[in-house]
DOLUMBA-195149 format. One record per atom (N, C-alpha, C): x, y, z. Coordinates in steps of 0.05 Angstrom, whole numbers, padded with zeros to 5 digits. Example, Ala and Ser with C-alpha at 12.3 -4.5 7.8 and 13.67 -1.06 7.14 Angstrom:
<nodes>
@X->00264	Y->-00114	Z->00156
@X->00246	Y->-00090	Z->00156
@X->00264	Y->-00066	Z->00156
@X->00257	Y->-00045	Z->00142
@X->00273	Y->-00021	Z->00143
@X->00258	Y->00001	Z->00157
</nodes>
This chain:
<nodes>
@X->01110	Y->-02181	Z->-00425
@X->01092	Y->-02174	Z->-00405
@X->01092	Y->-02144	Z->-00400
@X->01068	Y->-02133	Z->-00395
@X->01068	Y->-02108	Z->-00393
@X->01068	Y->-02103	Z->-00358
@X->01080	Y->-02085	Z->-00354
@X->01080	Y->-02068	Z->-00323
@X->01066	Y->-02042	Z->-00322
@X->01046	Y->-02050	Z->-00304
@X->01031	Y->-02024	Z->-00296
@X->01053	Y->-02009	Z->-00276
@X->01053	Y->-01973	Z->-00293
@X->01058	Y->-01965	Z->-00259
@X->01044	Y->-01951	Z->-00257
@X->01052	Y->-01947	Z->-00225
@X->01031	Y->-01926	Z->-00215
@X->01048	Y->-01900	Z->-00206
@X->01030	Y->-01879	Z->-00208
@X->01047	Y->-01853	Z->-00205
@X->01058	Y->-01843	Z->-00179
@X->01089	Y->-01836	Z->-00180
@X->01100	Y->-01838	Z->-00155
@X->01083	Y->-01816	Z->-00141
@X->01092	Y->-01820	Z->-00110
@X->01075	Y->-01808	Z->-00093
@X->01103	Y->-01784	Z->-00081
@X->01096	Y->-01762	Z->-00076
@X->01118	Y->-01749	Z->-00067
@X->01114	Y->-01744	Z->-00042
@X->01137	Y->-01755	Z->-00028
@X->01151	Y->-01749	Z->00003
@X->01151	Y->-01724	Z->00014
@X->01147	Y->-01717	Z->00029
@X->01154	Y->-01690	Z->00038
@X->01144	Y->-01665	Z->00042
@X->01124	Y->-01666	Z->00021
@X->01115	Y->-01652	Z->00022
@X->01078	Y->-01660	Z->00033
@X->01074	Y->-01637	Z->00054
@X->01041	Y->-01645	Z->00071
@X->01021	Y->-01642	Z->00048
@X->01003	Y->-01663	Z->00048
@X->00974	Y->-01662	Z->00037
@X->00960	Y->-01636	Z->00045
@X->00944	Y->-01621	Z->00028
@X->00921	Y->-01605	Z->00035
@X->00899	Y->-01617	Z->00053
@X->00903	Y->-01610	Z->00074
@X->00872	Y->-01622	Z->00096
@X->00849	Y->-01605	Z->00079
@X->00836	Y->-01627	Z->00077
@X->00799	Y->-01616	Z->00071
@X->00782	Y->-01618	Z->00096
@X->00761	Y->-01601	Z->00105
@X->00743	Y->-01607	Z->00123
@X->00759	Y->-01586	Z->00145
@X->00745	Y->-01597	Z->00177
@X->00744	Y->-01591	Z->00201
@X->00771	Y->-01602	Z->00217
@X->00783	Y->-01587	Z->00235
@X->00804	Y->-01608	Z->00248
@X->00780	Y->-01614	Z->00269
@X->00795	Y->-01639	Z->00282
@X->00779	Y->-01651	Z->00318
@X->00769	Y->-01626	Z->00334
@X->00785	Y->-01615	Z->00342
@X->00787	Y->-01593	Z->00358
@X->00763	Y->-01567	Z->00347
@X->00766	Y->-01563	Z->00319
@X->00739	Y->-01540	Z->00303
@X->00711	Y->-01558	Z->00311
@X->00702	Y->-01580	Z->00309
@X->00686	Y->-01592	Z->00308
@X->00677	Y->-01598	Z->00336
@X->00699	Y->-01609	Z->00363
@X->00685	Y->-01599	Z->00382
@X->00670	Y->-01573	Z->00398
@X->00689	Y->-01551	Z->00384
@X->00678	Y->-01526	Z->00385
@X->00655	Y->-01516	Z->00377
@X->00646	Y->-01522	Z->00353
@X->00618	Y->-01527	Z->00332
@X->00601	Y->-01542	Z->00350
@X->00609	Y->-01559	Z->00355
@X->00585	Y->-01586	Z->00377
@X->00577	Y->-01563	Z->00402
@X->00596	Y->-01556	Z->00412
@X->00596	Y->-01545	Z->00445
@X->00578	Y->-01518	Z->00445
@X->00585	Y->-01507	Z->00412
@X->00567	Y->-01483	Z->00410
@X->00536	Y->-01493	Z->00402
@X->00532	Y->-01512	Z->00376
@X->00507	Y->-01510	Z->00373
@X->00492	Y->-01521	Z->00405
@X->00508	Y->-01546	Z->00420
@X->00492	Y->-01548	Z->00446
@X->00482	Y->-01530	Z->00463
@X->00496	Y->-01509	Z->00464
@X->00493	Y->-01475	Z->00483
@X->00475	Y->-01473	Z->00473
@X->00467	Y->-01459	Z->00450
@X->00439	Y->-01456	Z->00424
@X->00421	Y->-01469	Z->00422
@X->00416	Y->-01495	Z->00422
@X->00394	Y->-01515	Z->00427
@X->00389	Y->-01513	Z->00451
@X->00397	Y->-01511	Z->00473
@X->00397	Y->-01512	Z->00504
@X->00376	Y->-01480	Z->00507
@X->00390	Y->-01467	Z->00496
@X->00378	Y->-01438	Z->00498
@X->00352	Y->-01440	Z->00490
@X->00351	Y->-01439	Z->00467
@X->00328	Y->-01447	Z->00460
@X->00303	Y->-01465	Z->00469
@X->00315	Y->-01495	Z->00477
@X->00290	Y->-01506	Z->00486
@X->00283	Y->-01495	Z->00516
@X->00303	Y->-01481	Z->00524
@X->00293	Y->-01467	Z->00553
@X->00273	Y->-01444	Z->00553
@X->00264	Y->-01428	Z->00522
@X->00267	Y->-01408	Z->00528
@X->00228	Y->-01410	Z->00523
@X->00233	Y->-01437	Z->00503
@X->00203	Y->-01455	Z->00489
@X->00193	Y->-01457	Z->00518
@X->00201	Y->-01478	Z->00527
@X->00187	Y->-01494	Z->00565
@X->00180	Y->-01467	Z->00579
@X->00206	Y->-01439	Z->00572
@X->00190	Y->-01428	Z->00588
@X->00159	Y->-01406	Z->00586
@X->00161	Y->-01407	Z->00557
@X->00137	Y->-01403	Z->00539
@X->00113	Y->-01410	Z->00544
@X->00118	Y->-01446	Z->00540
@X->00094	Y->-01466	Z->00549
@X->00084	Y->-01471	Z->00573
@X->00107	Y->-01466	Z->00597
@X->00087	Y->-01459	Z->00622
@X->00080	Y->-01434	Z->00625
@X->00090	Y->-01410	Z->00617
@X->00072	Y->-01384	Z->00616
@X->00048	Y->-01388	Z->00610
@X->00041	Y->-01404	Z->00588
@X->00027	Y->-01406	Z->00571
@X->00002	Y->-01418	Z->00583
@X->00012	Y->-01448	Z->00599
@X->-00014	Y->-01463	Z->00613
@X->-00021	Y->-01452	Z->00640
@X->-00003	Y->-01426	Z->00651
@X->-00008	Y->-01422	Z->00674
@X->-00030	Y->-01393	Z->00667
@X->-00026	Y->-01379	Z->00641
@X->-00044	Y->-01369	Z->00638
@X->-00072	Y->-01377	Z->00630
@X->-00063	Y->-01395	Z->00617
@X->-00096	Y->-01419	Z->00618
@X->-00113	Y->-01423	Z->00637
@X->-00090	Y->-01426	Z->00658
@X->-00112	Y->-01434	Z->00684
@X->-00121	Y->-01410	Z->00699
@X->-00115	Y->-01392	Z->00693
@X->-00115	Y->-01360	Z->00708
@X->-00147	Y->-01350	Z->00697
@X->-00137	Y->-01359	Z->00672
@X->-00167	Y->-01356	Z->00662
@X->-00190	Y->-01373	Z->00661
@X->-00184	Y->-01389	Z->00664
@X->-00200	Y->-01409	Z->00675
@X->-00218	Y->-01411	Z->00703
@X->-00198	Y->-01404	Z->00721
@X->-00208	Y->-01396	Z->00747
@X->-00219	Y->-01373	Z->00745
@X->-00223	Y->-01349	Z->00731
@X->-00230	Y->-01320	Z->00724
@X->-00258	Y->-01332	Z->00720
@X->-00254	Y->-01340	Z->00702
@X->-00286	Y->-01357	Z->00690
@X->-00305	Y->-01373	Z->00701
@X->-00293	Y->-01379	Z->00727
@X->-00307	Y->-01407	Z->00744
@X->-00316	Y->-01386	Z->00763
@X->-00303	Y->-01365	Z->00771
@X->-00312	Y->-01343	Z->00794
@X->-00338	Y->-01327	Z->00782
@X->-00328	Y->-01326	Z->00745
@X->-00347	Y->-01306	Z->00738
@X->-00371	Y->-01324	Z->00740
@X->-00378	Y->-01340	Z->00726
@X->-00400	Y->-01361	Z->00729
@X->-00416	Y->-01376	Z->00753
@X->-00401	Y->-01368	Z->00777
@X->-00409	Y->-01366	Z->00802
@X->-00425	Y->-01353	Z->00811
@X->-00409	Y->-01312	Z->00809
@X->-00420	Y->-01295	Z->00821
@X->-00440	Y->-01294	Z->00798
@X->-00449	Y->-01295	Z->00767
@X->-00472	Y->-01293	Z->00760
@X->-00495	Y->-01309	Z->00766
@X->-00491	Y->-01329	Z->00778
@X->-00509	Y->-01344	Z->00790
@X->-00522	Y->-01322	Z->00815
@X->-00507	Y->-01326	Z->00830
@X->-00511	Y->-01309	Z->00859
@X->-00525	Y->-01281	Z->00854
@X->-00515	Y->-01267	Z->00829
@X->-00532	Y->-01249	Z->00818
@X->-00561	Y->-01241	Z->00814
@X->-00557	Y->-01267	Z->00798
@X->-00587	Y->-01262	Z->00788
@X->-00603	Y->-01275	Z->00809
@X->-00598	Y->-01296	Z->00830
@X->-00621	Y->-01297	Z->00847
@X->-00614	Y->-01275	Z->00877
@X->-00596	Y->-01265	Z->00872
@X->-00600	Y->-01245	Z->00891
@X->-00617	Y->-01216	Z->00876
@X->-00624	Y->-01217	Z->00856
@X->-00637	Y->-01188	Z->00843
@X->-00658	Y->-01191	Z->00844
@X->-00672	Y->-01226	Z->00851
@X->-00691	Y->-01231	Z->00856
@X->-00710	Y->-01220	Z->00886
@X->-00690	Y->-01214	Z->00901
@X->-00699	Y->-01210	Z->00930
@X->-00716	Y->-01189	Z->00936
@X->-00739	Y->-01197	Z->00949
@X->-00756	Y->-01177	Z->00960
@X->-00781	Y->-01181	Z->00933
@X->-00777	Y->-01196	Z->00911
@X->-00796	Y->-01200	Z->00893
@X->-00822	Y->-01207	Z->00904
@X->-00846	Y->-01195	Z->00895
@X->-00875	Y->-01212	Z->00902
@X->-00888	Y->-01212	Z->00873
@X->-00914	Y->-01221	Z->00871
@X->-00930	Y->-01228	Z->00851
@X->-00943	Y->-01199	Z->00838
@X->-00951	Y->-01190	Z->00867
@X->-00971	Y->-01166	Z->00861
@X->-00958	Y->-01143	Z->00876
@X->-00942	Y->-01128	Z->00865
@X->-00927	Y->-01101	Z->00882
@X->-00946	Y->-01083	Z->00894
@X->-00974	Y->-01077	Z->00883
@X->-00990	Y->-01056	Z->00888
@X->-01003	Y->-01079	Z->00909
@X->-01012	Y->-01103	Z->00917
@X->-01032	Y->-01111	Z->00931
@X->-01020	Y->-01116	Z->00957
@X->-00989	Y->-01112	Z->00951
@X->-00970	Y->-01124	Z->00982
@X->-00964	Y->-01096	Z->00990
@X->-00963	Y->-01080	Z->00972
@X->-00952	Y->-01058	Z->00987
@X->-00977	Y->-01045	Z->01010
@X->-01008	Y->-01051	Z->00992
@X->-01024	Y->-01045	Z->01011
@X->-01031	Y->-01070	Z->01041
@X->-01013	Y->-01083	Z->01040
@X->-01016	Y->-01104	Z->01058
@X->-01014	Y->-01104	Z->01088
@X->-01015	Y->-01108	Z->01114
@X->-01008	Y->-01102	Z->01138
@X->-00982	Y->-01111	Z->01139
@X->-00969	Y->-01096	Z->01146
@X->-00939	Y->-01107	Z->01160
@X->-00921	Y->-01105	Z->01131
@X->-00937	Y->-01098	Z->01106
@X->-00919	Y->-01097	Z->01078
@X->-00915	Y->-01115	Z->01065
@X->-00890	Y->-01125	Z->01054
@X->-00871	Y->-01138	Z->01039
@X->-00868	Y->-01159	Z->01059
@X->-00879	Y->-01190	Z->01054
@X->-00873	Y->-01202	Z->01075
@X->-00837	Y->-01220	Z->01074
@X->-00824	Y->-01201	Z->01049
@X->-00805	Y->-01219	Z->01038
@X->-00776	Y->-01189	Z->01035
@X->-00788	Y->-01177	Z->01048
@X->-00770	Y->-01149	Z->01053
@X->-00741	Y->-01154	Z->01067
@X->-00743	Y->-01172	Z->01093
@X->-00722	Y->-01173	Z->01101
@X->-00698	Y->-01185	Z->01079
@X->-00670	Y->-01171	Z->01077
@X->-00655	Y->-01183	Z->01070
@X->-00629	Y->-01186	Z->01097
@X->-00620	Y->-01204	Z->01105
@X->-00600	Y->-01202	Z->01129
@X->-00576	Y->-01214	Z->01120
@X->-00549	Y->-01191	Z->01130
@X->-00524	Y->-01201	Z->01113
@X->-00506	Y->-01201	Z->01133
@X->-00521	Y->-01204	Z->01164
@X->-00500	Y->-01207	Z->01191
@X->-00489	Y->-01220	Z->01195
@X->-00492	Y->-01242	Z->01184
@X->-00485	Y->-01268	Z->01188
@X->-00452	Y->-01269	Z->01166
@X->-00434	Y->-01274	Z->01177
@X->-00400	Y->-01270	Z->01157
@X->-00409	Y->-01298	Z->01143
@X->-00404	Y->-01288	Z->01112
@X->-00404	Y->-01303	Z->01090
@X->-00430	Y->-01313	Z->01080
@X->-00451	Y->-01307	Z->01094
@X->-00475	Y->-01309	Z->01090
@X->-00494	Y->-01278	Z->01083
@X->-00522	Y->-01291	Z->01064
@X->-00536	Y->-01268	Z->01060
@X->-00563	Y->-01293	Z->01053
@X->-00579	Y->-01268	Z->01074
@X->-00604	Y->-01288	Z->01082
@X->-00623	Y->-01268	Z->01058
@X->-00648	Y->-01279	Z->01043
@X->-00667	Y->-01261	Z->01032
@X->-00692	Y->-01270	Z->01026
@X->-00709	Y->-01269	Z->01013
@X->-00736	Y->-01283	Z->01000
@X->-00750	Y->-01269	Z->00982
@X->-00761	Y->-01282	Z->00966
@X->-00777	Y->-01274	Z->00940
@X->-00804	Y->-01288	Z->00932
@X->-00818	Y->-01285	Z->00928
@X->-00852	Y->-01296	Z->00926
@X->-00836	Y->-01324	Z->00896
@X->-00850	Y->-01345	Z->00907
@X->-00854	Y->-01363	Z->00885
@X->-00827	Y->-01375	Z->00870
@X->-00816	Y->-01382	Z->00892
@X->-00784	Y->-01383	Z->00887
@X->-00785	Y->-01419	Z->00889
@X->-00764	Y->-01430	Z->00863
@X->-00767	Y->-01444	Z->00866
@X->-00756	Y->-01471	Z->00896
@X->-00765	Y->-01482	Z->00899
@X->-00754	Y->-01499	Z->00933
@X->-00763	Y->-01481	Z->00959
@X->-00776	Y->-01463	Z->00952
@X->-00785	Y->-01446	Z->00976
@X->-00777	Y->-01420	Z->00970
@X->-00789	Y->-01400	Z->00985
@X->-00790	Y->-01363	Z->00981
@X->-00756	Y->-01357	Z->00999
@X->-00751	Y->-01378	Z->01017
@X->-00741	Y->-01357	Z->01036
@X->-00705	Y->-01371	Z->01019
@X->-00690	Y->-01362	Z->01025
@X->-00658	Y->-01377	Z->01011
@X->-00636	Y->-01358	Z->01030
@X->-00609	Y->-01369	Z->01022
@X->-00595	Y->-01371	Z->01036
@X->-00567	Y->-01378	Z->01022
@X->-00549	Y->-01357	Z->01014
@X->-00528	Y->-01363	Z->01000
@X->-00502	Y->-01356	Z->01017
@X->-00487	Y->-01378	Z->01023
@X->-00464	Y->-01380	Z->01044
@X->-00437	Y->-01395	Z->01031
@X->-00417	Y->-01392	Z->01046
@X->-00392	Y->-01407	Z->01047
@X->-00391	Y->-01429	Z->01060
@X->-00380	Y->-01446	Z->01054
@X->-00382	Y->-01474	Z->01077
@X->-00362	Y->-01496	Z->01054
@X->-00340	Y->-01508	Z->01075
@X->-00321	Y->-01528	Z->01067
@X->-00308	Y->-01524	Z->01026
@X->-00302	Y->-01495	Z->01024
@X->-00290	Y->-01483	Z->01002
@X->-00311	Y->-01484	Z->00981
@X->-00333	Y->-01485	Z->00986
@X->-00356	Y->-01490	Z->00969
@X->-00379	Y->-01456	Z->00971
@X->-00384	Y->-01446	Z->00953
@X->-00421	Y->-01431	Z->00956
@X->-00444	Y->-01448	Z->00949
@X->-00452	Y->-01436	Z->00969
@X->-00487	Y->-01460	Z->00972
@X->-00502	Y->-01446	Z->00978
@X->-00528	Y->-01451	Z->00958
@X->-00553	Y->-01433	Z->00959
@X->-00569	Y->-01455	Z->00967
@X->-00585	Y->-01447	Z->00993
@X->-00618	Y->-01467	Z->01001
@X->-00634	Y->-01448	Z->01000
@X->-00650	Y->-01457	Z->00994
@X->-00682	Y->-01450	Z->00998
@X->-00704	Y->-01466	Z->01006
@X->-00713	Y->-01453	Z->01028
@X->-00735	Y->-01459	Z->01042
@X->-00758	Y->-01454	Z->01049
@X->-00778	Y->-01464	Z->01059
@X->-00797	Y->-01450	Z->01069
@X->-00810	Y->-01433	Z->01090
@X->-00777	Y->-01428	Z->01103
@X->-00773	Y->-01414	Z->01132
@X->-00745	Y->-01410	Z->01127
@X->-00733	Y->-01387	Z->01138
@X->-00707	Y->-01384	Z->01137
@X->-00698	Y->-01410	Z->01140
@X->-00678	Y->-01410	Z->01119
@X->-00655	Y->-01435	Z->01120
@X->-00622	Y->-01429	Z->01129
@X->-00615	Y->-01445	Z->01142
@X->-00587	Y->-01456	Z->01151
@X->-00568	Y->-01438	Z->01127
@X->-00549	Y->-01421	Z->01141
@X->-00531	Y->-01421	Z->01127
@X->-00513	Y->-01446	Z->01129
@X->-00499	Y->-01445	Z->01096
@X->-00476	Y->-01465	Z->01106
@X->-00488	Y->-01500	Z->01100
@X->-00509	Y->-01492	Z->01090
@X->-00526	Y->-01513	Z->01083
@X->-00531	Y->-01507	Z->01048
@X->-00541	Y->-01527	Z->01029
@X->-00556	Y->-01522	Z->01002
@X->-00535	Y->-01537	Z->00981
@X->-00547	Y->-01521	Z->00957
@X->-00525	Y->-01537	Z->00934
@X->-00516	Y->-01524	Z->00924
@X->-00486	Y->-01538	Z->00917
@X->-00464	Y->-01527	Z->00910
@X->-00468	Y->-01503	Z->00886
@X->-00446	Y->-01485	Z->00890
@X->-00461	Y->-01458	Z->00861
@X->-00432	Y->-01459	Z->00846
@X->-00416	Y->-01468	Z->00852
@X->-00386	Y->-01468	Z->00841
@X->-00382	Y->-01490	Z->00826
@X->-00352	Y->-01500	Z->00812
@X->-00344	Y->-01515	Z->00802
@X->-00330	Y->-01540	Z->00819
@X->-00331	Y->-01559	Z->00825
@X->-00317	Y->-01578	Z->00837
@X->-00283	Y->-01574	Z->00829
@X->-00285	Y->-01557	Z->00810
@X->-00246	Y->-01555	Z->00799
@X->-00244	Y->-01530	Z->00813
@X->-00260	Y->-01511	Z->00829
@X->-00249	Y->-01494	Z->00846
@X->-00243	Y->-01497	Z->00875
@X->-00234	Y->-01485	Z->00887
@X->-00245	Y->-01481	Z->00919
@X->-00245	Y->-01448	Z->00922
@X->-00264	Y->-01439	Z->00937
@X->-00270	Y->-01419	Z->00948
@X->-00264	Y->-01411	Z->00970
@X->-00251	Y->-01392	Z->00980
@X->-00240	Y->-01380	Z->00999
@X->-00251	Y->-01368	Z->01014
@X->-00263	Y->-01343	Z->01005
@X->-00274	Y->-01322	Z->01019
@X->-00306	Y->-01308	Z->00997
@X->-00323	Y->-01309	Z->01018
@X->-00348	Y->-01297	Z->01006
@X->-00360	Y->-01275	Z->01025
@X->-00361	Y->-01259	Z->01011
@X->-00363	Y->-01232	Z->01030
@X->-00391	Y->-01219	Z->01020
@X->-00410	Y->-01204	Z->01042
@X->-00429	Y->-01188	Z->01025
@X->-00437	Y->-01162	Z->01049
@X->-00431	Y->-01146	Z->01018
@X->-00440	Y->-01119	Z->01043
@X->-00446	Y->-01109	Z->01032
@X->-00475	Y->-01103	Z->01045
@X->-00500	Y->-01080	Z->01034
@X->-00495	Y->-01052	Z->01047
@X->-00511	Y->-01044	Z->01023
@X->-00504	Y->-01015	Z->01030
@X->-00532	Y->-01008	Z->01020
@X->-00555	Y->-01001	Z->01039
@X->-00580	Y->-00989	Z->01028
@X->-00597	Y->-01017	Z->00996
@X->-00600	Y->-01010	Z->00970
@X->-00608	Y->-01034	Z->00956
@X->-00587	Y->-01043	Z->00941
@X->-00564	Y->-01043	Z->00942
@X->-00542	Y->-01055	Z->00934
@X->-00527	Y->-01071	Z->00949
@X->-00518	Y->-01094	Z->00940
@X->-00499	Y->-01118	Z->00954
@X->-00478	Y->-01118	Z->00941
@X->-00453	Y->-01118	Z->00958
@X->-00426	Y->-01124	Z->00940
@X->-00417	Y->-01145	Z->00959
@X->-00415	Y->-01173	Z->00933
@X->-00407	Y->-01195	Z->00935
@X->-00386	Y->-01194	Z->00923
@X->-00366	Y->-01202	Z->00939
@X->-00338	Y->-01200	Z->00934
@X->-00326	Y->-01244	Z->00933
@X->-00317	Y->-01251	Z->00922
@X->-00310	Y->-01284	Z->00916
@X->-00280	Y->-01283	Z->00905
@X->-00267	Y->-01300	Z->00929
@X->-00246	Y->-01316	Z->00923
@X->-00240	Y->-01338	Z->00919
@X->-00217	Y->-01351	Z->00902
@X->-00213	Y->-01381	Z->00902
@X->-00186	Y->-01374	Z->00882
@X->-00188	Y->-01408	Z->00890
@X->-00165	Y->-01419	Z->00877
@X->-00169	Y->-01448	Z->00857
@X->-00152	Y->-01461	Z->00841
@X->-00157	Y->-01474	Z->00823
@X->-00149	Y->-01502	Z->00845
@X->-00165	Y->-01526	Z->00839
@X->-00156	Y->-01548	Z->00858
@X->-00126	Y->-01564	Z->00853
@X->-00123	Y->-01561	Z->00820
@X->-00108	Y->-01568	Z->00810
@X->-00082	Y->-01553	Z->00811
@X->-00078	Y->-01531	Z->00818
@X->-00059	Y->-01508	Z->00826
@X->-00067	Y->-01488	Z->00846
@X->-00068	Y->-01492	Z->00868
@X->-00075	Y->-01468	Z->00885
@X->-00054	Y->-01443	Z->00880
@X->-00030	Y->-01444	Z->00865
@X->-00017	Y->-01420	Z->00870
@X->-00033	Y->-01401	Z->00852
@X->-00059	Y->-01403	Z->00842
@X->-00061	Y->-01391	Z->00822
@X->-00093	Y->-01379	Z->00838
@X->-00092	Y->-01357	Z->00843
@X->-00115	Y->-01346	Z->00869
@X->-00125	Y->-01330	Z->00845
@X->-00153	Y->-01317	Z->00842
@X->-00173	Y->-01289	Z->00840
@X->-00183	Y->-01281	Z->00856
@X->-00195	Y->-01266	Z->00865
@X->-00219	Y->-01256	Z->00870
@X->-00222	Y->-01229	Z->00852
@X->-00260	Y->-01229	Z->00862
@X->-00277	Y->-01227	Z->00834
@X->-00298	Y->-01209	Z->00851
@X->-00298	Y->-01184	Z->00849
@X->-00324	Y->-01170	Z->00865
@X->-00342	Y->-01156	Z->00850
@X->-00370	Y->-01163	Z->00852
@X->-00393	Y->-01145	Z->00838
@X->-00415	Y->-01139	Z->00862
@X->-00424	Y->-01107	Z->00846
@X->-00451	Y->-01098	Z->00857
@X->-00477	Y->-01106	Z->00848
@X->-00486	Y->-01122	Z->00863
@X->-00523	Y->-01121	Z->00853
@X->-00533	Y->-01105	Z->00863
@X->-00559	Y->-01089	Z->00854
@X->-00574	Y->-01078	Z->00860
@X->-00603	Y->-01097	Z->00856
@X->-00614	Y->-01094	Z->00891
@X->-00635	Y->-01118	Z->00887
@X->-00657	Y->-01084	Z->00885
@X->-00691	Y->-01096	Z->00876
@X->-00712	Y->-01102	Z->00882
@X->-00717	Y->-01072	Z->00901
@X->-00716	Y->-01051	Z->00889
@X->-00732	Y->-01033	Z->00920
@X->-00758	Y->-01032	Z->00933
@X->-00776	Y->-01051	Z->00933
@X->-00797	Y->-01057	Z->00941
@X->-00786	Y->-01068	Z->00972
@X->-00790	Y->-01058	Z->00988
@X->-00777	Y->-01067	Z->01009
@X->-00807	Y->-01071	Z->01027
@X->-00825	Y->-01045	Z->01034
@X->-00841	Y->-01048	Z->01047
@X->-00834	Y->-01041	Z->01078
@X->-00855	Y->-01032	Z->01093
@X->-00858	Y->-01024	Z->01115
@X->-00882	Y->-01045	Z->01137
</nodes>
């Protein structure tokens, strides 16, 4: 019969460790967690920079699209059909008055306007609202000129001779911490009349 042997094993002397001890390896864990941690903090804080600038501009855009509304029918004011036939007219320009006494309101009129000559662009419950009528209209009354994702704050207008500076604030509904305001000069119409 044959006997396998097998090769003695020697006592005494320690095996070569291969790899990591316990102790290197929690160290390695504890560090890459610091480093991943860092990192995904530094991403989140990236990505809300990121959407809060979104909405900054967004609201920039909802103001701008506003006050160009309010623009262009305010450049309208004091408009008639026939400049030479009104100016020879009694009493003038029957659409001369513009009135901006009223806080947050600006009263004006223009020949052939649509819903009526006379209009009326105001502040009322975080909203701008333009009416037009066929007799001075209600401030604080009309339809909406803004975005339902804004609210509006403050609408200001002060004339100075044939220029209006409309000044508009707001905020986003979805974030109020995130405010503009947004001010431009129109220059209406010098046909004023006497």
């Amino acid at each position: 019969m044959s006997v396998i042997r097998r090769p003695a094993v020697r006592r005494g002397t320690p095996a070569l460790a291969a790899g990591f001890s316990l102790i290197e390896m929690m160290v390695a864990m504890v560090l890459g967690l610091i480093v991943v941690s860092a990192v995904i903090t530094l991403v989140l804080s990236i990505i809300q920079s990121n959407n809060q600038t979104i909405q900054a501009t967004r609201l920039t855009q909802e103001l701008r699209a506003t006050a160009a509304v309010i623009a262009a029918d305010i450049k309208r004011a004091r408009g008639v059909d026939d400049p030479f036939a009104t100016a020879t007219q009694v009493g003038g320009n029957p659409y001369r008055a513009i009135d901006s006494a009223t806080a947050g309101c600006l009263r004006y009129a223009y020949a052939n306007a649509p819903g009526g000559n006379f209009h009326a662009i105001s502040l009322a419950n975080g909203s701008v609202l333009l009416a037009a009528a066929n007799a001075q209209p209600a401030c604080g009354s009309g339809e909406r000129l803004n975005s339902p994702f804004i609210t509006i704050s403050v609408l200001t207008f002060t004339q100075n001779g044939r220029s209006v500076t409309v000044t508009v604030s707001g905020a986003l509904n979805s974030n109020p911490e995130i405010r503009r305001t947004l001010t431009q000069t129109i220059f209406i119409r010098s046909l004023a009349g006497t």
